[in-house]
Backbone bond lengths (Angstrom), bond angles and torsions (degrees), N, CA, C in turn:
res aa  C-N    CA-C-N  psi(-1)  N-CA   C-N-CA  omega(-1)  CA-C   N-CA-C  phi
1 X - - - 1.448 - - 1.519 111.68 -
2 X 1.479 112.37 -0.92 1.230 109.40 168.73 1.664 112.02 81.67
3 X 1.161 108.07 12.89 1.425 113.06 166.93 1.647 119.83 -70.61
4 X 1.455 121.61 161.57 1.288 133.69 -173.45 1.471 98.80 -146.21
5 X 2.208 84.89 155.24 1.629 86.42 -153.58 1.817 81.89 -137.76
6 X 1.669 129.39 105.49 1.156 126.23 -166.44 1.994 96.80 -73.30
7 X 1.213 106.50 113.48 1.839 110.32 177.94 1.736 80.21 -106.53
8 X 1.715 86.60 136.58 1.884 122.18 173.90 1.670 84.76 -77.29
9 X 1.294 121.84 124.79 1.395 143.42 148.54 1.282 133.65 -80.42
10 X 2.119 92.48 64.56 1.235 102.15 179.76 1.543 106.88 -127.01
11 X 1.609 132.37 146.82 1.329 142.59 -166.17 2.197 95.69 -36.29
12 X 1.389 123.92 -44.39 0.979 132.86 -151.90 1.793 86.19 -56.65
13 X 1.267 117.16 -73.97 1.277 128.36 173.79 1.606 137.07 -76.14
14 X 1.317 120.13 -38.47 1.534 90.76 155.53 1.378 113.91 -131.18
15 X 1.990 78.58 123.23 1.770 96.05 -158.99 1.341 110.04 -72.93
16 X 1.290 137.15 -12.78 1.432 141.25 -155.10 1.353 118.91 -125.96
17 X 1.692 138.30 117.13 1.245 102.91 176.81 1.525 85.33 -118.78
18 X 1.818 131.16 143.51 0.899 101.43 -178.53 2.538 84.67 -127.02
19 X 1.753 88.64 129.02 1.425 77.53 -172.33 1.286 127.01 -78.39
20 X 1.559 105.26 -26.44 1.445 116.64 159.76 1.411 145.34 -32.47
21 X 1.549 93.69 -33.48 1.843 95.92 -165.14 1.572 84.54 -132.94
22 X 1.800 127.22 18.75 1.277 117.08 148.48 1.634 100.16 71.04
23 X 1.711 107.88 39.83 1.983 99.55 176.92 1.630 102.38 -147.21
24 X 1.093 104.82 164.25 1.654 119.74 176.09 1.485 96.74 -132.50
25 X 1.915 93.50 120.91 1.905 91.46 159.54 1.610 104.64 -101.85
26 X 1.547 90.32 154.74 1.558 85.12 -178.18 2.101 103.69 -147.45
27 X 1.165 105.28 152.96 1.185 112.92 -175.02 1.501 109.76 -92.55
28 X 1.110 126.93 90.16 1.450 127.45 -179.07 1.889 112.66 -52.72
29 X 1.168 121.78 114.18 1.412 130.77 160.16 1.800 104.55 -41.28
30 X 1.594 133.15 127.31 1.033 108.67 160.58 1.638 149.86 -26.62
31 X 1.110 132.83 79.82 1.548 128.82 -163.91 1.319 121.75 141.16
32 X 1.552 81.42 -25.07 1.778 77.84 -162.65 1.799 106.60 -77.09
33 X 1.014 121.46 -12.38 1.695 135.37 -166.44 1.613 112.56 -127.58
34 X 1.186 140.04 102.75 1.451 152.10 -148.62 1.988 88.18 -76.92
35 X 0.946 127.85 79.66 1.326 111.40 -176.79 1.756 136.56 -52.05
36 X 1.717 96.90 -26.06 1.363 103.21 162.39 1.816 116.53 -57.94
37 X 1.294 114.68 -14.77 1.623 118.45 -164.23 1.358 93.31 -98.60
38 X 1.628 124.34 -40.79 1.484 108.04 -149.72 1.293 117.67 -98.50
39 X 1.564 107.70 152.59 1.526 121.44 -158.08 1.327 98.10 -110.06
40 X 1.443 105.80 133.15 1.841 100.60 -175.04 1.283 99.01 -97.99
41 X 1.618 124.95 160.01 1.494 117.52 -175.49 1.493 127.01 -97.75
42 X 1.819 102.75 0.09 2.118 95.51 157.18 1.390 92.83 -78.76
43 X 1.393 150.34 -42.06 1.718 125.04 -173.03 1.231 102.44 -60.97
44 X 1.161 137.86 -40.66 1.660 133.75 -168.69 1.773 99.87 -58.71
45 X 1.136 109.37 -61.28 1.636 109.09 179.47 1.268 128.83 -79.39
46 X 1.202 120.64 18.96 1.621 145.96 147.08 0.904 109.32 -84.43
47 X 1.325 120.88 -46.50 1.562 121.49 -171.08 1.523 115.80 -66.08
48 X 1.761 130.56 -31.46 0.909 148.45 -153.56 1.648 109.79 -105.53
49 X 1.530 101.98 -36.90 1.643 114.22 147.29 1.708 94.44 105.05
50 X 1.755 114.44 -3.37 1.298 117.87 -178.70 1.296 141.39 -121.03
51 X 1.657 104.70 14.18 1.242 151.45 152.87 1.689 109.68 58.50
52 X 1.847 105.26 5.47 1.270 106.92 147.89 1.325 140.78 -89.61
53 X 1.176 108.35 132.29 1.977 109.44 -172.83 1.835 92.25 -77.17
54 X 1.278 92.78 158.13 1.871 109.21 144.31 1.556 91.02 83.63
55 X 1.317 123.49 2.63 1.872 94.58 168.06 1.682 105.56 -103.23
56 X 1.016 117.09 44.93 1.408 117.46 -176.65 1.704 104.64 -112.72
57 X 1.076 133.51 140.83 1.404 124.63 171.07 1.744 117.18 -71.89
58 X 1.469 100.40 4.36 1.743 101.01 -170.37 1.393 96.63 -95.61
59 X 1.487 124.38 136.13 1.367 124.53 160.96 1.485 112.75 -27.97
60 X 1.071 103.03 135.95 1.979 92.19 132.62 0.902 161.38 -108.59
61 X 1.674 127.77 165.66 1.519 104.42 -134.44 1.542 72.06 -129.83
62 X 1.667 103.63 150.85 1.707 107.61 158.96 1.843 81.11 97.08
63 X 0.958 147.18 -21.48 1.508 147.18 -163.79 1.441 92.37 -108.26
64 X 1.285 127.16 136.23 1.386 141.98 142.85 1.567 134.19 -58.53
């Protein structure tokens, strides 16, 4: 739906930056992330059957 989710870019929360494969993991603080809404991004690339992220024109969601 094209929603956005502002994550504080601090070591506490996103623990990972990885520059290579173009992702941030991050540990959501309770609240800050509606969990019924959010889509994590290995189900997204299962789902697609081609286990690359980022050639889609849709944001992503669940990524920092």
């Amino acid at each position: 739906d094209g929603s956005e989710v502002m994550i504080p870019f601090v070591e506490e929360i996103v623990t990972e930056i990885d520059l290579e494969e173009q992702r941030a993991v991050i540990t959501p603080p309770p609240g800050l992330i509606d969990e019924s809404e959010a889509v994590i991004a290995s189900s997204r690339d299962q789902e697609t059957g081609d286990g690359a992220s980022g050639d889609t024109d849709e944001a992503p969601k669940g990524d920092a």
